[in-house]
N, C-alpha and C positions, 0 to 999 in steps of 0.2 A: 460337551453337553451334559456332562454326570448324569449319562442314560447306559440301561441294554442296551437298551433301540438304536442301531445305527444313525449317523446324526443324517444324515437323506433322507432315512425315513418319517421322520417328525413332520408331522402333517401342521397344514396352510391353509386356513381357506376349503378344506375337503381333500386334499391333495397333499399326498408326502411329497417335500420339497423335489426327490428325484420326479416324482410324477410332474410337475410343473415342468422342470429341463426338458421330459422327452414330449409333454404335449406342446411345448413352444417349439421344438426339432419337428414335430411331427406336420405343423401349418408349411414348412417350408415342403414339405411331399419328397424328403429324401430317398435315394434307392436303398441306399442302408443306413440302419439304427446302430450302435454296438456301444454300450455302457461297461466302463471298467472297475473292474469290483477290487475290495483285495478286505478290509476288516470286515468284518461280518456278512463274507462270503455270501454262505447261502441264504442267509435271508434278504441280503439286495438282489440278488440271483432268483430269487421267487417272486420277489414282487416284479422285477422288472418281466417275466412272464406274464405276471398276472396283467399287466401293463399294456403291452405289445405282445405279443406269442411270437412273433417273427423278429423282435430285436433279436441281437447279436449281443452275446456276453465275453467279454474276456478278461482272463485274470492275469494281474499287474504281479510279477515275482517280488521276491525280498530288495529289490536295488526301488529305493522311495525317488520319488518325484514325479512332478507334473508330464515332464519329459519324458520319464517312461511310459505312465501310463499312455500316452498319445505312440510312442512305439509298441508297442502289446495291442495297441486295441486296430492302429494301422497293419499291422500280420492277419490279425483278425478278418479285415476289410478284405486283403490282397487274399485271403485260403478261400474267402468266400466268392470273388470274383473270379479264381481259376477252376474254383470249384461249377459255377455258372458257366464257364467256358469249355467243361468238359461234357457237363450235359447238352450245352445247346448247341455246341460245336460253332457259339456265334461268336467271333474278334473282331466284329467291327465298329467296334466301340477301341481299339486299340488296347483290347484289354487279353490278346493272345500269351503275354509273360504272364499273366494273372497278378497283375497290378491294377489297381486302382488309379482312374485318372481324373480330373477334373477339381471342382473345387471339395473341401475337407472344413465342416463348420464342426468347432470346438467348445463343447460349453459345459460349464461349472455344474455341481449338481444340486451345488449350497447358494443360486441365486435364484428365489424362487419368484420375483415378480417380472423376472427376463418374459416379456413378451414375444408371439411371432412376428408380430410387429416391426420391431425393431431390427431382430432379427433377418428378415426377410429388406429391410434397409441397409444392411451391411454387406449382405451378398449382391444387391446389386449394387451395390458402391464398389466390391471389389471386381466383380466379371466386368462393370463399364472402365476400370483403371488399368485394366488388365494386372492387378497386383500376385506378388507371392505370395504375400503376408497382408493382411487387412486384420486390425485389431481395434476392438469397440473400446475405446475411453470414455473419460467423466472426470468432472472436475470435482474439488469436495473441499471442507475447509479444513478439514483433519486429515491429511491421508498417512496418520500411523498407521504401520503394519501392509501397506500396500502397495506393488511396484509401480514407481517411477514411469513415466514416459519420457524421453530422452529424444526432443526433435533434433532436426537440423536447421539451422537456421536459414531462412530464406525461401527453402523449399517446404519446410516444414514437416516433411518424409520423416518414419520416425528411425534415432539411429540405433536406440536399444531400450528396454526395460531392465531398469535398476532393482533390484530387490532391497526392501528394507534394511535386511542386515547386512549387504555388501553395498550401500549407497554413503557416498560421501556429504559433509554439510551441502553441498552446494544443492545435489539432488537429491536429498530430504528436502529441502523447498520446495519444491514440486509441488504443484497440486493438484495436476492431471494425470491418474491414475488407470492402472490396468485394470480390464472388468474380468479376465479370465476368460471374455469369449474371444474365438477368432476365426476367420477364413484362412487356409491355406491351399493354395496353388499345391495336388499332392506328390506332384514333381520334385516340388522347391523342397517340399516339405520331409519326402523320405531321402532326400539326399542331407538336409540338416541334420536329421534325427542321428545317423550314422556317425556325425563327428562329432555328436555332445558328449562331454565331458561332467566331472563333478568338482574341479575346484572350485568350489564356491564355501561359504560362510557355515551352510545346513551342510553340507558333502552330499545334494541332489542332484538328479537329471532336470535341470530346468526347462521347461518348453520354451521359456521367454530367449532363448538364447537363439533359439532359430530364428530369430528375426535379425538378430544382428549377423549371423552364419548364410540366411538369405539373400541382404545385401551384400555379402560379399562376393554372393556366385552373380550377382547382376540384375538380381531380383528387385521389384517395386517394394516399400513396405510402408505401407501409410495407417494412417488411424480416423476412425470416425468418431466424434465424437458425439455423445447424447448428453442434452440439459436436463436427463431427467436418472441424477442422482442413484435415487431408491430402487431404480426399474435393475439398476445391479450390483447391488449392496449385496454383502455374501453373509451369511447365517455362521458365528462362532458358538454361540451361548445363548441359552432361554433367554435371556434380556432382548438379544436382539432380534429371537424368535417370533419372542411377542409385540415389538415395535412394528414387525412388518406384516404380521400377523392383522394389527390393528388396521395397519394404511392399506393394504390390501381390501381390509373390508371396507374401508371408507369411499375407497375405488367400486368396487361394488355397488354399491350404496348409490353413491352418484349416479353412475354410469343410467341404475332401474329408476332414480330419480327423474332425472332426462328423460329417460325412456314412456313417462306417465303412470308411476307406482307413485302411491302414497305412502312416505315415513315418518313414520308421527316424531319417533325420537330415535334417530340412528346411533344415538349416544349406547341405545340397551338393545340394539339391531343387528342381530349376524346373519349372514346369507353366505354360504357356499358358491365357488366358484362356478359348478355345475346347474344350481338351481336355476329353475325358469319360472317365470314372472310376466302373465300379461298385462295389458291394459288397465287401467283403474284398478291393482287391485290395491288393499289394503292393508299394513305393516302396522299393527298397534304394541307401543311399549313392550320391551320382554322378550318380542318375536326372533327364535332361532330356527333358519331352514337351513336344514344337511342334505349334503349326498344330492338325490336325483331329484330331489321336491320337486313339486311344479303346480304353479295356481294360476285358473284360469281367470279371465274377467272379472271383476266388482266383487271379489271374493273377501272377504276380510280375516286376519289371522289375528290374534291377539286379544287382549294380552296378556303374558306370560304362559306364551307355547312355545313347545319344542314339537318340531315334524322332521322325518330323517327318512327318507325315500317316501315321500309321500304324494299320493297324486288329489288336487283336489279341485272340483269343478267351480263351473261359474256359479258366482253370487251364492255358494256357500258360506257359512261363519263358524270359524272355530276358536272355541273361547279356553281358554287354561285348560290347555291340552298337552298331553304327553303321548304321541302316535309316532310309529314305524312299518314302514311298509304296508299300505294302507292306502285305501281308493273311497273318497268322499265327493259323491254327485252332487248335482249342478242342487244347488239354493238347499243343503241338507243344512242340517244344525248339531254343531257338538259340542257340549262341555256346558258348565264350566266342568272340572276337574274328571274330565274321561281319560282314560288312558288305550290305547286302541293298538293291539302287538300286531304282527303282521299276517297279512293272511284274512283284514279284516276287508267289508266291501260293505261302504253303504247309499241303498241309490237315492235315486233323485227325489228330491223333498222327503227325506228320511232324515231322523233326528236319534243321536244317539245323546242321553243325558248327561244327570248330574252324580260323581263316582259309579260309572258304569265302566268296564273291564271288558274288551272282548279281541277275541284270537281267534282265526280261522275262522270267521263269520260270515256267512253272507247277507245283509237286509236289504227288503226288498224295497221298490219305489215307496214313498207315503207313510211307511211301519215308523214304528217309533219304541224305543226302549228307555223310556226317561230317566228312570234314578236309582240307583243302588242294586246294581243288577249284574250278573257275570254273564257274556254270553261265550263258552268258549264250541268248537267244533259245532257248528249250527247254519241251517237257511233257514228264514224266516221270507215270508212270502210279503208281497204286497196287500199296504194298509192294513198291515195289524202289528196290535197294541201289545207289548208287554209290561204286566203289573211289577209295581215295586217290589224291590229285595226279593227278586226272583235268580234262582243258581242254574245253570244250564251242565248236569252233573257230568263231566264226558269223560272220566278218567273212573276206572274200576282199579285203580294200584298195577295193573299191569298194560293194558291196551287203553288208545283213547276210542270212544265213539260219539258217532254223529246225532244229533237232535233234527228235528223238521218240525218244524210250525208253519201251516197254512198261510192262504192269505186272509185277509180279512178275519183275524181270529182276535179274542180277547182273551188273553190270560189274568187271572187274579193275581193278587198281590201275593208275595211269598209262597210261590209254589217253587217247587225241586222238579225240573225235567231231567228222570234220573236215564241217559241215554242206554244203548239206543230209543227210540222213542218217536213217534209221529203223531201232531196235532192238524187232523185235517182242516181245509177249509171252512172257514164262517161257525170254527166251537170253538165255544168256551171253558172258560175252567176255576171252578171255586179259592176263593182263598185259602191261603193255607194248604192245598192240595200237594200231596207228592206224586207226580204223573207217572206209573212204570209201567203202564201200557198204550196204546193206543188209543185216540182218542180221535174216532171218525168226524169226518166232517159235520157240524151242524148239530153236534154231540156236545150235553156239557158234562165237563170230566170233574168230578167229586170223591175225594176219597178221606173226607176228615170225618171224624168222627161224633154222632148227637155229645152237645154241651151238656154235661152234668154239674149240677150245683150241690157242694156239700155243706149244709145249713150248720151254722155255728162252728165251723170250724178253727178262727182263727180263734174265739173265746177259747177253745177246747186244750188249742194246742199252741199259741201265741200269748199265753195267760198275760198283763201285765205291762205288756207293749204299748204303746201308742195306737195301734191300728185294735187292738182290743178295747180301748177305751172308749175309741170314735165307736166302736161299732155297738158295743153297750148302750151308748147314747142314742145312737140311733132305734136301737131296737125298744128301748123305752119308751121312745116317743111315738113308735107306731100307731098308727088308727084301729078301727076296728078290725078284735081278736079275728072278725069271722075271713078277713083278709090273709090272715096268717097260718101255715098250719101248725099241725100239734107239736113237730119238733121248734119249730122257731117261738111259737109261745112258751115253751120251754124251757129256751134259749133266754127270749129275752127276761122271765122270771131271774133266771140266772143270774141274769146279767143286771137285772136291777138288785137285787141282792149285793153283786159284785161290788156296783157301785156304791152302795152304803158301806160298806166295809173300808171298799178303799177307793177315795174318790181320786179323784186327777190330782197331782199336786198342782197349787195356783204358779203365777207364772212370775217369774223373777219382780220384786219391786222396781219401778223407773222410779229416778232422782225426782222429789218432790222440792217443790219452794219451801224455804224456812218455816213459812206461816201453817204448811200443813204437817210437817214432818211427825211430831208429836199426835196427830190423828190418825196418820198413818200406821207411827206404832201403836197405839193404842187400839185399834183396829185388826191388826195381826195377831196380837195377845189374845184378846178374846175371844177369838176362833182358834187360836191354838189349842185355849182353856174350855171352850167347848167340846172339840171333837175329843 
């Protein structure tokens, strides 16, 4: 994989590939879990907690092979079942030597679109045959790099798995392949493991050899075979990461399609394995849902959102949106271009805008925060308005604190709720205001300052500019003095002045026709020769 990341871990769909193996193990309702680790130890070892908290972990020593691993991880089974048998004092399961009995399902941790499904078709394919060995096959049209099946003929029982590098011309032809998964009888199975050997080509414990070490003790060993290729294709390299990556979603896809979701274009459509999808909802261009999403009824997402634990009610719409962790009521409205961190809540027919920001929010039924606005650590109450480019101030450089805005309240544009802070009920609040008190119910909170005008000013101290020259212009043309007071008549004395001295320069010549050019200069001459 040219990763840290343990190559298991590389997530699918929502799911590191180890996560896919144990939740396909987990539909069959085994008594034990037990995952065997050995390269990156503790971090497969964490996740698989994170995973199951009651898997079983065990670690594969320095001797490599598949075969090992399956003896390390069957010790494992057998410590935990005499371990069961000490506390419950119960053997009637036949499990008084503290052995494991019964069947023993095998699977890879790099086949991530292995269903329970199928799974659960192979175990009873093998308790109805009563087999030692029951091994899932597939056929392919390339099968470099993968063990051989090697039937018998007639019966069609299989007689071994060939490994690529110890397989001769004949069985390189093959094109019915091992998937890595298997049932074992764990009778059959701990007496094989005992006499595997390493002559082989890699010098490993191969597990494929108990099949042949199976029928030797008198054991069944047959194979199932499934028509569906991809469902166990094993993960070497990002190439093939992303290939199954892709058909998984397309599986997906379908699957909600069927189900009565609208896909506008599943071409630019990702959906997570976990995500939930009801009825009519709506998937427009762009649409990525992660993690636990979940959208109710006639909801429409799209387009170009990403949501990633996100819960969002019926006949909601979210438009170019970037939200996590975050709960959107039934028929709310948000975006385009909101971004909504976690911790955010907004209820029923509540509308969150256009570049709006909020974290730890609560709003209430009907309130609306339209456009350019940060709401962070805050409740706002039902049916009220907040005005534009308004900052919800919650961080002092060391602690964050909380806002409260009423319901039915109206805030002005660009005000600072510099927290803590409380807008009761049904007030208001001036534009422009910076709110750092209280602000009672029915109250309007004003804190800017009377607007003074400073007459003449840009003449004064913009001498020369552009915005000097308009303003001279204009002040020339004033109406009556008695309009004006004594600074600005002043002013515009000044400024008529100003402009006789130095008027505007005129404005670049445009490209005249031949027939005028000559009037033209001759026209600019004599205003040069004037002034």
């Amino acid at each position: 994989m040219r990763s840290t990341v343990p190559k298991v871990l590389h997530t699918i769909g929502g799911r590191s590939m180890l996560g896919h193996a144990m939740a396909a193990a987990a539909e069959l309702e085994p008594g034990r879990v037990v995952v065997v680790v050995r390269h990156a130890r503790d971090q497969v070892a964490a996740h698989v907690r994170e995973l199951d908290p009651t898997a079983l972990v065990a670690d594969q020593d320095a001797i490599p092979g598949t075969g090992r691993a399956v003896q390390c991880a069957l010790s494992v089974l057998d410590a935990a079942a005499l371990a069961d048998v000490a506390r419950t004092g119960d053997a009637s399961q036949g499990q008084a030597a503290g052995q494991v009995e019964g069947a023993v399902v095998v699977i890879a941790g790099d086949v991530p679109l292995l269903d329970g499904a199928t799974l659960a078709e192979l175990l009873a394919a093998h308790t109805e045959d009563g087999n030692a060995v029951t091994v899932l096959t597939t056929d392919v049209a390339d099968p470099t790099g993968y063990g051989r099946i090697v039937r018998e003929s007639g019966t069609g029982d299989v007689l071994a798995i060939v490994e690529q590098k110890d397989a001769d011309d004949a069985q390189r032809a093959i094109t019915e392949i091992n998937s890595s998964v298997y049932v074992f009888d764990a009778a059959a199975l701990r007496r094989a493991l005992a006499r595997l050997g390493r002559d082989n080509a890699q010098g490993e414990v191969y597990l494929t050899d108990v099949l042949a070490l199976a029928r030797e003790d008198g054991g069944a060993v047959r194979a199932l075979r499934t028509d569906d290729p991809v469902a166990v294709e094993g993960v070497n390299d990002r190439v093939q990461l992303a290939r199954l990556r892709a058909e998984l979603n397309r599986r997906i896809l379908d699957e909600w399609m069927l189900a009565g979701v609208t896909i506008v274009d599943p071409a630019t459509t990702w959906v997570d394995v976990d995500v939930q999808l009801a009825q009519d909802v709506t998937l427009l261009p762009g649409t990525q849902l992660f993690g636990a999403t979940a959208v109710e009824a006639n909801a429409t997402i799209g387009p170009d959102t990403t949501l990633t634990d996100v819960q969002i009610g019926a006949g909601a719409t979210v438009v170019r949106t970037h939200g996590s962790g975050a709960f959107i009521g039934a028929d709310a409205l948000v975006g385009p271009f909101a971004y909504l961190r976690p911790g955010t809540v907004l209820g029923t027919r509540g509308k969150i805008g256009t570049f709006v920001e909020t974290k730890n929010a609560t709003i209430g039924a009907g309130s609306k925060v339209p456009h350019l606005t940060y709401v962070g650590d805050a409740t706002i109450g039902e049916e009220t308005n907040i005005g534009a480019s308004s900052v919800f101030v919650n961080y002092d450089g060391v602690s964050k604190h909380h806002t409260t805005i009423g319901s039915y309240a109206r805030t002005g544009s660009d005000n600072m709720f510099v927290a803590p802070v409380t807008v009761g009920d049904g007030a208001y609040t001036g534009a422009g205001s910076v709110i750092r008190r209280d602000v009672p119910p029915g109250a309007l909170g004003v804190n800017s300052g009377s607007q003074r005008n400073i007459e003449g000013w840009v003449l004064r101290s913009r001498s020369g500019t552009p915005a000097a020259t308009a303003a001279a212009r204009s002040l020339a043309d004033r109406g009556d003095d008695g309009d004006l007071s004594p600074q600005a008549r002043a002013e515009r004395e000044r400024a008529g002045q100003a402009a006789q001295v130095s008027p505007p320069k005129p404005p670049p010549l445009l490209p005249q026709p031949a027939d005028r050019a000559h009037e033209s200069i001759t026209a600019a001459t004599e205003k040069d020769t004037h002034r």
